[in-house]
VOGU-3710 file (C-alpha; in Angstrom, 3 decimals, decimal comma):
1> xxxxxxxxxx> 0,000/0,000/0,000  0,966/3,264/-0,590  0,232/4,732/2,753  2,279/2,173/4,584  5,181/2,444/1,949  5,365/6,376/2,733  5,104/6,068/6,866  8,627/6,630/7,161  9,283/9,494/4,611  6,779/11,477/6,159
11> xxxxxxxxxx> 9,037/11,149/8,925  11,689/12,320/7,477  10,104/15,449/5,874  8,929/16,533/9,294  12,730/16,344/10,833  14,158/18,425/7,715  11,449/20,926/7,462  11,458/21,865/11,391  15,562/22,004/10,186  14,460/24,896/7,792
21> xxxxxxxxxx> 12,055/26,433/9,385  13,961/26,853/12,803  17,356/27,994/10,173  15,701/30,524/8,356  12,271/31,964/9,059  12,602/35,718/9,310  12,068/38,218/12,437  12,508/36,103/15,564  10,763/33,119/14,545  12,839/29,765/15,261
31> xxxxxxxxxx> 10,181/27,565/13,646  7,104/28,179/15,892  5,152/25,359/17,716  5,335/22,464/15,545  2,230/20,138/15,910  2,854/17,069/13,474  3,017/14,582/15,675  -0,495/14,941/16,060  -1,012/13,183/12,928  1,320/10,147/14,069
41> xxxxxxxxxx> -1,254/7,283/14,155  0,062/5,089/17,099  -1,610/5,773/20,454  1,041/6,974/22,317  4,300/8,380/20,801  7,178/10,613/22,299  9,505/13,035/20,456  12,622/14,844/21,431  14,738/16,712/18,938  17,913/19,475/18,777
51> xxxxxxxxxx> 18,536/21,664/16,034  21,884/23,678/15,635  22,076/26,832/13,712  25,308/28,121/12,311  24,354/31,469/10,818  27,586/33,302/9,019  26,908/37,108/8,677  29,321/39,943/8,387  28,378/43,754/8,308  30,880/46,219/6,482
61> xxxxxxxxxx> 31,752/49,683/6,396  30,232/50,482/10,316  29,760/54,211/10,967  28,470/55,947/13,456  26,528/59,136/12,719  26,816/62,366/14,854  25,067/62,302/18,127  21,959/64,922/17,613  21,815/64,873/22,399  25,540/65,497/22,761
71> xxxxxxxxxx> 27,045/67,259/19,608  30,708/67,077/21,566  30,448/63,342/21,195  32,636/62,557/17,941  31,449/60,116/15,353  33,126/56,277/14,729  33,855/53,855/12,011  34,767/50,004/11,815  35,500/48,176/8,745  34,549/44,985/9,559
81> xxxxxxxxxx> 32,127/43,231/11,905  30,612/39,147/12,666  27,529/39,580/14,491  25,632/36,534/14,221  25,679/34,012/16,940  25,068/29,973/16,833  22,496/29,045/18,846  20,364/25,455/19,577  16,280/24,858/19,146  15,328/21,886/21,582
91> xxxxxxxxxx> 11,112/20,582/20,696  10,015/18,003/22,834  6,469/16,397/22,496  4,886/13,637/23,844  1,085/13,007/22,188  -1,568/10,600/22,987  -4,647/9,309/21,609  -6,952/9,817/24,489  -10,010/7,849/23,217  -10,976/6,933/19,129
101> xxxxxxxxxx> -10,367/10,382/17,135  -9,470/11,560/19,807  -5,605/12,838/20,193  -3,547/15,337/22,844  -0,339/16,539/21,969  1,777/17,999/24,434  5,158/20,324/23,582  8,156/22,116/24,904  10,061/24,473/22,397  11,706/27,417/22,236
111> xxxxxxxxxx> 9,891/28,954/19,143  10,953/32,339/19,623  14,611/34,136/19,967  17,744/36,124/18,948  21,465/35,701/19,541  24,115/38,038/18,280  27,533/39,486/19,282  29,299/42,642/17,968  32,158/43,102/20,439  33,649/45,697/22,459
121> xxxxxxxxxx> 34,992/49,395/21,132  33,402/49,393/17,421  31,419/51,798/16,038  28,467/49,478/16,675  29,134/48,626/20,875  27,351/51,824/21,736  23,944/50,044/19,741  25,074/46,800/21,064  27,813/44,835/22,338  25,522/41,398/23,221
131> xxxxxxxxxx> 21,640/41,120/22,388  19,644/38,179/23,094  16,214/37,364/23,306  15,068/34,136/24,735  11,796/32,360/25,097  9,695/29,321/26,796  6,872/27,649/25,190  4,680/25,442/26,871  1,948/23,764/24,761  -1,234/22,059/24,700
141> xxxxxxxxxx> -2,831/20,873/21,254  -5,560/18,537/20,658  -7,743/17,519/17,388  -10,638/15,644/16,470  -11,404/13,409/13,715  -14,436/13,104/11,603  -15,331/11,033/8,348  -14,970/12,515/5,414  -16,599/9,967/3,526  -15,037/7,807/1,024
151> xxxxxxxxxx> -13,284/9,098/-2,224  -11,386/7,279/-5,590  -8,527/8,120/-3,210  -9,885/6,363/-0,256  -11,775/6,891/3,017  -11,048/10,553/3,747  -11,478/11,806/7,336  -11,596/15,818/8,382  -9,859/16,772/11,989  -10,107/20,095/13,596
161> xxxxxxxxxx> -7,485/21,387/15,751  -7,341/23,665/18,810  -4,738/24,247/21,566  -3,277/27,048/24,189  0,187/27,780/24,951  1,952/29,632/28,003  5,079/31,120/27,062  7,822/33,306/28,924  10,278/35,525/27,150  13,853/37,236/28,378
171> xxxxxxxxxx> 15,410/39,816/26,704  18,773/41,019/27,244  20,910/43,764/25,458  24,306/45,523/26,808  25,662/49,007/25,315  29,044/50,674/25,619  28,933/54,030/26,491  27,861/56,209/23,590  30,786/58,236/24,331  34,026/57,950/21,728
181> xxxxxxxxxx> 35,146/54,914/22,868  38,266/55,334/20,993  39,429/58,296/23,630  38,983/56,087/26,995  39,635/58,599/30,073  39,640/61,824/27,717  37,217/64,331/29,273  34,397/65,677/26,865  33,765/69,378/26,441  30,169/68,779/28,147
191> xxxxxxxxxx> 33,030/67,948/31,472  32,076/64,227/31,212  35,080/61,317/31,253  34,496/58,554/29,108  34,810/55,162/30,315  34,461/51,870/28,497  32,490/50,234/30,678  28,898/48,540/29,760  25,240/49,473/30,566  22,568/46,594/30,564
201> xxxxxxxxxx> 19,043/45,919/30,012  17,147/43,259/31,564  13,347/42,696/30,806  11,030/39,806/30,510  7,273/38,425/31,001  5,101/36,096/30,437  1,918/35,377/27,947  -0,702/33,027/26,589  -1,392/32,246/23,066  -3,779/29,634/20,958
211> xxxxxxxxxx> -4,201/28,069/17,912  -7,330/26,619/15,980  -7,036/24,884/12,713  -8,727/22,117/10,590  -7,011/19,293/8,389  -8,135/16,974/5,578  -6,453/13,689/5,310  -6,686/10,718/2,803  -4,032/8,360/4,849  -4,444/5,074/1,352
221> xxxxxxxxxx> -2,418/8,237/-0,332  -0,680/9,849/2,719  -2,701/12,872/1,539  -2,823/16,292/4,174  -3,866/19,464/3,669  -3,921/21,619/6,499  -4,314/25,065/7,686  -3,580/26,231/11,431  -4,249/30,004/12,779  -1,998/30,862/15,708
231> xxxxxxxxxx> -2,251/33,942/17,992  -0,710/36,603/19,013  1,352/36,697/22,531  0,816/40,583/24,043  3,255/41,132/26,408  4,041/43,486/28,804  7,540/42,992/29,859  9,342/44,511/32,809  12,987/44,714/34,244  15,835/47,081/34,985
241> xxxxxxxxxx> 18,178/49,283/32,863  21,677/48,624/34,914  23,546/51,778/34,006  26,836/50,958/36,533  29,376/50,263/33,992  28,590/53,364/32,759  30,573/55,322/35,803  30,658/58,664/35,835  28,449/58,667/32,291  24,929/58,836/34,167
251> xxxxxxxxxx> 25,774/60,124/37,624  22,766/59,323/40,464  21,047/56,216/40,593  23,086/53,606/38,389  19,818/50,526/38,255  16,667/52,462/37,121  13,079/50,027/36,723  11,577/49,673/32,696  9,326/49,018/31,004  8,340/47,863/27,310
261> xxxxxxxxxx> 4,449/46,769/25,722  5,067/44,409/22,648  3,602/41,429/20,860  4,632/38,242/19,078  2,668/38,656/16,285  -0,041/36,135/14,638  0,882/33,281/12,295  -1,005/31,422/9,530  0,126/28,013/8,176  -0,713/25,842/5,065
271> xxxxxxxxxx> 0,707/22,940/4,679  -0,421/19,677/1,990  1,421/16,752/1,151  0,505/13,754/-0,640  1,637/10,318/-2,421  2,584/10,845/-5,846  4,085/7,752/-7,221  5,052/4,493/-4,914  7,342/5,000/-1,790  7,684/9,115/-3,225
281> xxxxxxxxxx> 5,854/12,065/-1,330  5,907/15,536/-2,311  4,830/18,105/0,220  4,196/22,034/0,648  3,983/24,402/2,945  3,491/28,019/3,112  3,848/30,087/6,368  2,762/33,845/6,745  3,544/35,966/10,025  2,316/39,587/11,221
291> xxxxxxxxxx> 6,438/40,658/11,974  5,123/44,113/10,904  3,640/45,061/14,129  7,351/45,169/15,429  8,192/48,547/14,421  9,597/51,233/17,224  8,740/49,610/20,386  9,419/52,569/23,177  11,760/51,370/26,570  9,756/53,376/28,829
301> xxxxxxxxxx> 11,777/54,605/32,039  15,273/54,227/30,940  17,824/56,847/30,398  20,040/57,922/28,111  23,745/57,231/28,575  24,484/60,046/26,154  23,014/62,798/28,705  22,180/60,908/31,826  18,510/62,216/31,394  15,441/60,364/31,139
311> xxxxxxxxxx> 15,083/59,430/27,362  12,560/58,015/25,253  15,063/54,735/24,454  13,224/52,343/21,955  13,808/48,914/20,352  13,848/49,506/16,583  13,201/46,619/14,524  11,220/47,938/11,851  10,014/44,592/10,522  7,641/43,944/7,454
321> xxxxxxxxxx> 5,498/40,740/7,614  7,453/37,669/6,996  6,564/34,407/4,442  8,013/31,359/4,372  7,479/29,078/1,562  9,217/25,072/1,112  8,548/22,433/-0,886  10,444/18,938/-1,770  9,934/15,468/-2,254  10,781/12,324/-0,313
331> xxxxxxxxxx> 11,141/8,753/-0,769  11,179/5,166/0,700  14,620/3,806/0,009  13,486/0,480/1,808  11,994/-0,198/4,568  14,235/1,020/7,306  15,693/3,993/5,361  14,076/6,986/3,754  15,744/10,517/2,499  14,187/13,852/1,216
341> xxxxxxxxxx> 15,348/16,788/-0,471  13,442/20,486/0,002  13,849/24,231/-0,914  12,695/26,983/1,075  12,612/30,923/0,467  11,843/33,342/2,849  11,193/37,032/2,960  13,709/39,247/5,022  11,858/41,098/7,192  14,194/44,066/7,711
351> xxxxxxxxxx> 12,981/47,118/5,837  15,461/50,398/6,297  17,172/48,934/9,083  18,636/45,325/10,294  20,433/42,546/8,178  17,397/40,426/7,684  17,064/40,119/3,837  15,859/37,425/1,753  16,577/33,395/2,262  17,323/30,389/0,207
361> xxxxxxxxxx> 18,403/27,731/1,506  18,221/23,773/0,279  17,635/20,856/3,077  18,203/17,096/3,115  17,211/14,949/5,701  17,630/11,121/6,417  14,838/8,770/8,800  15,957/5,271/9,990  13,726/2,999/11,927  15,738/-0,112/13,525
371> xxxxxxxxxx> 12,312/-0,993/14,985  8,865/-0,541/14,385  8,718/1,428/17,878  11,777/3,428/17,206  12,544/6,238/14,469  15,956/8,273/14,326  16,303/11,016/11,861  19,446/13,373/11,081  18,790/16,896/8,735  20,968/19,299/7,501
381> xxxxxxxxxx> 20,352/22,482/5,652  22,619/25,128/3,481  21,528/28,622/2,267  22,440/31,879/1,390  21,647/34,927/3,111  21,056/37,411/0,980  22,980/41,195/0,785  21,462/44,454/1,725  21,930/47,443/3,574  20,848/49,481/6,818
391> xxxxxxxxxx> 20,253/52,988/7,759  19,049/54,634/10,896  15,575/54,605/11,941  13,486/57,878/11,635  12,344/58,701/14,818  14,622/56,008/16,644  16,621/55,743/19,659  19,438/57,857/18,866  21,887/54,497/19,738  20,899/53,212/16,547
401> xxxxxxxxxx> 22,070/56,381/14,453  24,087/53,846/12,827  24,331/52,171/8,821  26,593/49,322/7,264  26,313/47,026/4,565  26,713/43,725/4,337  27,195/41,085/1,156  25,649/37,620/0,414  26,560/35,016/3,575  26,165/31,565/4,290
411> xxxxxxxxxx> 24,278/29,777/7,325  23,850/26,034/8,052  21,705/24,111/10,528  21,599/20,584/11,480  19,376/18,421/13,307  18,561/15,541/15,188  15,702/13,583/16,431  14,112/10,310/18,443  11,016/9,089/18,172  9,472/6,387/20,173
421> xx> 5,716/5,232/19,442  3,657/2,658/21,044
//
């Protein structure tokens, strides 16, 4: 049959698309909640998996603009710059059918996040030296199954889908003084001695966010089309601006309380796969996310290392909506070994500002099953990310008076996962 011919590709093209998905989907999306194990069609079934992302981008010709709060404040320049950090997904999921059409899935992931590193005394430390952004994602999903009546396919069978998730998010970012940090100790005409030393901000909170869908499935053909809506988090995150490092910079009291009111925005999903010739699947998917509500998000509370006032510090990303498009094929190599092949482009969503142009990048993935309990499946993925530049933000926090350019780069991602099923 076909559908038992194609049980272990399907595998596979869930390991290497997660691979993709976590590599390159644009704003801080690391490949969302991912809820196919729902579909698995033992009763109970466990899944843990680790993806590695090695992204490779360098910024050029760094310069810092003049310094419209301090005019005695000097501009800066750096040639060169690697910002991009490697960083690790984990997904863990453990589903069960709870009675007939009945199934739970439950997940751990880490769906959201950001990791880069520009380094001390450049013309971009007084933006950032270290910015991070980390999140928690704890999930609930269940569907339902219905007949769909019987087709020249097969017996078809509709499923809707709803679940809730609680998720916590950290955010840190660390500045240099925005004073020349090329003249360390030299006293500014505004009668201020630079330092080198680093300020910090600390925020984070909590939210909850759902998800309702519907799927079509025609499992003679291992045919799926789905479509899942997911929410968006509101958060209002809190913490501390930690302005010691800054010394004599912002005299008075060095840790000051903040405040910030943002969202992770709403997602839409489609995905469809299906049989096309036996032991070869081709699948589909196409993934569309509000990033554009991330434009200047204000800091409320802080203040500004370039006066030692309260300022009106933001977070600038200045996102447009991302979209994500892959497709591939797979196929049964026997019956312990299947491989797939897939393409993916997705939209940068940087518009003036930020290095996030367009993706394309080309996965492979691997699924071996020494049991009928047991699957193991290894992905890898290569792409190019694509050149652009950046310019400041209009109406921005005056750290980010700031552009660069930066030429076509390479990331890769790998991945690994273990299923057990019962």
């Amino acid at each position: 049959m076909i559908r038992g011919s194609l049980k272990f590709t399907v595998a596979a093209m869930a390991a290497s698309v997660a691979v993709v998905s976590a590599a390159q989907a644009g704003g801080f999306d690391r490949g969302g909640v991912n809820i196919d194990m729902l579909f698995d069609e033992s009763r109970f079934a466990t899944d843990a998996a680790v993806t590695i992302v090695l992204p490779q981008r360098e910024i050029n010709n760094v310069v810092r603009g003049a310094n419209v709060a301090n005019a005695a404040l000097p501009t800066a320049s750096t040639a060169s710059l690697d910002v991009d950090s490697d960083y690790a997904v984990p997904r863990l999921g453990a589903k069960l059918q709870i009675v007939d059409n009945l199934d739970c899935l439950a997940t751990y992931t880490q769906p959201v996040g950001a990791d880069a590193g520009y380094g001390l005394n450049n013309a971009y430390s007084p933006t950032a030296v270290d910015f991070s952004l980390d999140t928690d994602d704890y999930g609930l999903t269940c569907s339902y199954k219905f007949a769909g009546g019987e087709t020249s396919l097969g017996q078809g069978q509709f499923r809707i889908i709803g679940g809730v998730s609680y998720q916590e998010l950290d955010g840190f970012l660390s500045r240099q003084t925005f004073l020349d940090f090329a003249n360390v100790g030299v006293t500014t005409a505004g009668g201020v001695t630079n330092t080198s030393g680093l300020g910090q901000f600390n925020i984070g909170g909590e939210s909850w966010g759902w998800r309702i869908g519907a799927a079509y499935e025609i499992p003679e053909i291992a045919f799926r089309a789905s479509l899942v809506y997911s929410s968006k988090y509101d958060y209002d995150l809190t913490g501390t601006q930690n302005n010691t490092g800054f010394g004599a910079v912002i005299p008075g009291t060095q840790i000051v309380p903040i405040s910030a009111t943002t969202e992770i925005p709403q997602s839409l999903e489609f995905k469809i796969q299906s049989g096309v010739a036996e032991n070869t699947l081709a699948f589909f998917g196409v993934k569309w996310q509000e990033w554009g509500k991330l434009g200047i998000i204000p800091i409320v509370g802080g203040r500004s290392p370039a006066t030692g006032a309260s300022s009106n510090l933001s977070f600038d990303p200045l996102y447009q909506d991302g979209w994500t498009v892959t497709g591939g094929m797979a196929r049964r190599i026997n019956d312990k070994v299947s491989v797939l092949g897939a393409l993916t482009w997705d939209r940068g969503t940087s518009t003036t500002s930020g290095t996030q142009t367009d993706t394309w990048t080309f996965s492979s993935g691997v699924a071996f099953n020494p049991s009928e309990r047991v699957e193991l499946r290894l992905g890898g993925a290569l792409g190019v990310l694509t050149s652009g530049t950046s310019t400041p933000a209009a109406g921005g926090d005056q750290a980010n008076n700031i552009t660069y350019s930066f030429g076509n780069d390479l990331v890769a991602a790998g991945s690994f996962s273990a299923k057990v099923k019962f």
